[in-house]
N, C-alpha and C positions, 0 to 999 in steps of 0.2 A: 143099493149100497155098493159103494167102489171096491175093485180089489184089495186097496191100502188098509181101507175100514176094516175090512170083511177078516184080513189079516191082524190088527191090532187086536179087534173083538177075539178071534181066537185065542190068539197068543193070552190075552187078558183071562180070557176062561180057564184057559188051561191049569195059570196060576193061582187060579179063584178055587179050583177043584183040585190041584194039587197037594205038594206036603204042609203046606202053611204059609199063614202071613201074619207078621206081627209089626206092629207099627212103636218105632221109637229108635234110639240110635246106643250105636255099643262104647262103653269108657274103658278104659284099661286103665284099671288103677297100678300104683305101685307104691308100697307102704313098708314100716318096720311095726317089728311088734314089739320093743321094749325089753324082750329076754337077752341080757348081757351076750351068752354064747352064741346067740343063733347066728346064721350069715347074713342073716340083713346086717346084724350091728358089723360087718366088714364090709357094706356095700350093695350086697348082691340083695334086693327088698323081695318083701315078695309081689307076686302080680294076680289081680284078681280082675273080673270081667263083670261091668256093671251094665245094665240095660237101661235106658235113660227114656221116660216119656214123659208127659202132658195128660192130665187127667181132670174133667170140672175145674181146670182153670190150675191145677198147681201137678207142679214135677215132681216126679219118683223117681225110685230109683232101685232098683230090682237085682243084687246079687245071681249072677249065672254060674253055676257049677262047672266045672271041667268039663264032667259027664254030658252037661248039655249044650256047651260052646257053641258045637261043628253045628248042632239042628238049629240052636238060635240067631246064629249067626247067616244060616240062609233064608230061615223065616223072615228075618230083617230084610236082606236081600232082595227078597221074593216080595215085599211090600214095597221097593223102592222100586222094582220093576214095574209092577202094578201098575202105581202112582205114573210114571213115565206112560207106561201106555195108555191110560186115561189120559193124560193130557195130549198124546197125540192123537185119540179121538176128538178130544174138546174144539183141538186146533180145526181138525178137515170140519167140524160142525160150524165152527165162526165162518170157514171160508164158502162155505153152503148159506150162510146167514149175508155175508158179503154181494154174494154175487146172486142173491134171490130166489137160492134153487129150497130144493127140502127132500 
């Protein structure tokens, strides 16, 4: 295993074994509610944080609490990372397939 490897696989586990990973992407909605005095109805709507993924073939859509923003939002993170470094193992593996090594 090459250095490069040897470092992706790490870095991979770390985030495999660390705070979390969750797969899907984040929406910022921004909305009114309808009540005459509120400030939305001047403008100012309110903003709410939705989690968006793919599941047996159809999208959700997952309301995230305030409370849970900052964790969700690196869970997310922490799964795009992931994904990146799987693919740059997959890469050094085609070029081990390439060139006839294993």
């Amino acid at each position: 295993m090459s250095p490069r490897e040897r470092d992706f696989r790490s870095r991979l586990s770390k985030l495999i074994h660390g705070a979390g990973i969750l797969r899907g992407s984040l929406s910022v909605r921004e909305r009114t509610c309808g009540k005459p005095n509120c400030k939305c109805a001047k403008g100012k709507k309110h903003v709410s944080l939705y989690l968006v993924f793919s599941e047996k073939g159809k999208y959700h859509q997952l309301y995230v609490p305030k409370s849970h923003e900052e964790v969700v939002r690196l869970w997310v993170s922490n799964h795009e990372k992931a994904r990146d470094l799987l693919e740059e193992i997959s890469r050094l593996h085609r070029e081990k397939v390439a060139k006839r090594e294993s």
